[in-house]
C-alpha positions in Angstrom: 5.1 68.4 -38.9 3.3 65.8 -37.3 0.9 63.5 -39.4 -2.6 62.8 -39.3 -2.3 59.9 -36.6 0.3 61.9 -34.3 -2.6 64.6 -33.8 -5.5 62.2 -32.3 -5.9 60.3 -29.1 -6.6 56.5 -30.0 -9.0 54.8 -26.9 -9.5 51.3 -27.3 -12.8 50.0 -26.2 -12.7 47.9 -23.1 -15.5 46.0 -22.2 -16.7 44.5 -18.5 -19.4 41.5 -18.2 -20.9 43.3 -21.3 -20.6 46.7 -20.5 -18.1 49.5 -21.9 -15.6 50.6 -19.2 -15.2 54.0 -20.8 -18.9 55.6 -20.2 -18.3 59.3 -21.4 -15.4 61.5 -22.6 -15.1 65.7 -22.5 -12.9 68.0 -23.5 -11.1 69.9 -21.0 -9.2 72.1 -23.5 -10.5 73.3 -26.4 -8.2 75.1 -29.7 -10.7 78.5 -28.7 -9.7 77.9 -24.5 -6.5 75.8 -23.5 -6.4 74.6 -20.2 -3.0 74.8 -18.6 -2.5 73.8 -15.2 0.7 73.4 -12.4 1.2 70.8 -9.9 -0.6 72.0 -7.2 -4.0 72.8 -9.6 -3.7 69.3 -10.9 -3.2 68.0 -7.5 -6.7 70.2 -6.4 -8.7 68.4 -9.3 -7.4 65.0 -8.2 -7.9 65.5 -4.3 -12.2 66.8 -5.0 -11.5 70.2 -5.3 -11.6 72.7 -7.9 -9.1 74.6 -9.9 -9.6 77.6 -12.3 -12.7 76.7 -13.9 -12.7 73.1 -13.9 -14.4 70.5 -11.7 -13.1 68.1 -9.5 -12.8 64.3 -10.4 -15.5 61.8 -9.9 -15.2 58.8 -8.6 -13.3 56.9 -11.3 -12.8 59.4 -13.2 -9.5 60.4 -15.0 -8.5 63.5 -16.5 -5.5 63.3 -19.5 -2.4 65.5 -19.3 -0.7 66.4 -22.2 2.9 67.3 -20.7 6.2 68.8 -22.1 8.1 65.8 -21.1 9.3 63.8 -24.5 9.9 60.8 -22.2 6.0 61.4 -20.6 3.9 63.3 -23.4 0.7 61.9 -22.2 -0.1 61.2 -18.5 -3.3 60.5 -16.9 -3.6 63.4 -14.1 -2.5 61.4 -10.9 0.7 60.2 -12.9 1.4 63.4 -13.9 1.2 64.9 -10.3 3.8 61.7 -9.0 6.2 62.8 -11.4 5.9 66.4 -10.7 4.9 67.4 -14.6 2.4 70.3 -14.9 0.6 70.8 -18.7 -2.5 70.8 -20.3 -5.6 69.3 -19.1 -7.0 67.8 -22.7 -10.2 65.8 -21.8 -11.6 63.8 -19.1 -12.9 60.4 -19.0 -15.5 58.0 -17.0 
């Protein structure tokens, strides 16, 4: 069973000429609606499109990936869709 700090995401804060570079975070998927999604609905969100209920990326905007891979658990969305690894869409970040 994983422990306490296995279960969250840890986001350091990164700040540029006095500003935080991270601006807002969502949740994607939720424990009452898990968003799973394949290569080519991944590669819709990243290209401006949208897929199942989910809007497309922003302008720097990255959505997280939680894949099946033990080598690449956690991907943001455009890594995932290089290496070919579908999984679920957790949050999203500006």
């Amino acid at each position: 069973m994983a422990g306490e700090a296995q279960k969250r995401i840890w986001a350091q804060l990164k700040y540029r000429e006095d500003r935080p570079v991270l601006g807002s975070m969502s949740l994607v998927s939720k424990p009452s609606r898990r968003v799973f999604m394949n290569t080519s609905e991944i590669r819709l969100i990243c290209s401006g499109r949208r897929a199942q209920t989910i809007k497309p990326l922003g302008l720097g905007e990255i959505a997280v990936v939680k894949t099946n891979s033990k080598e690449h658990e956690w991907l943001e969305a455009r890594e995932a869709l290089q290496m070919r690894l579908d999984g679920e869409v957790v949050c999203r970040a500006q």
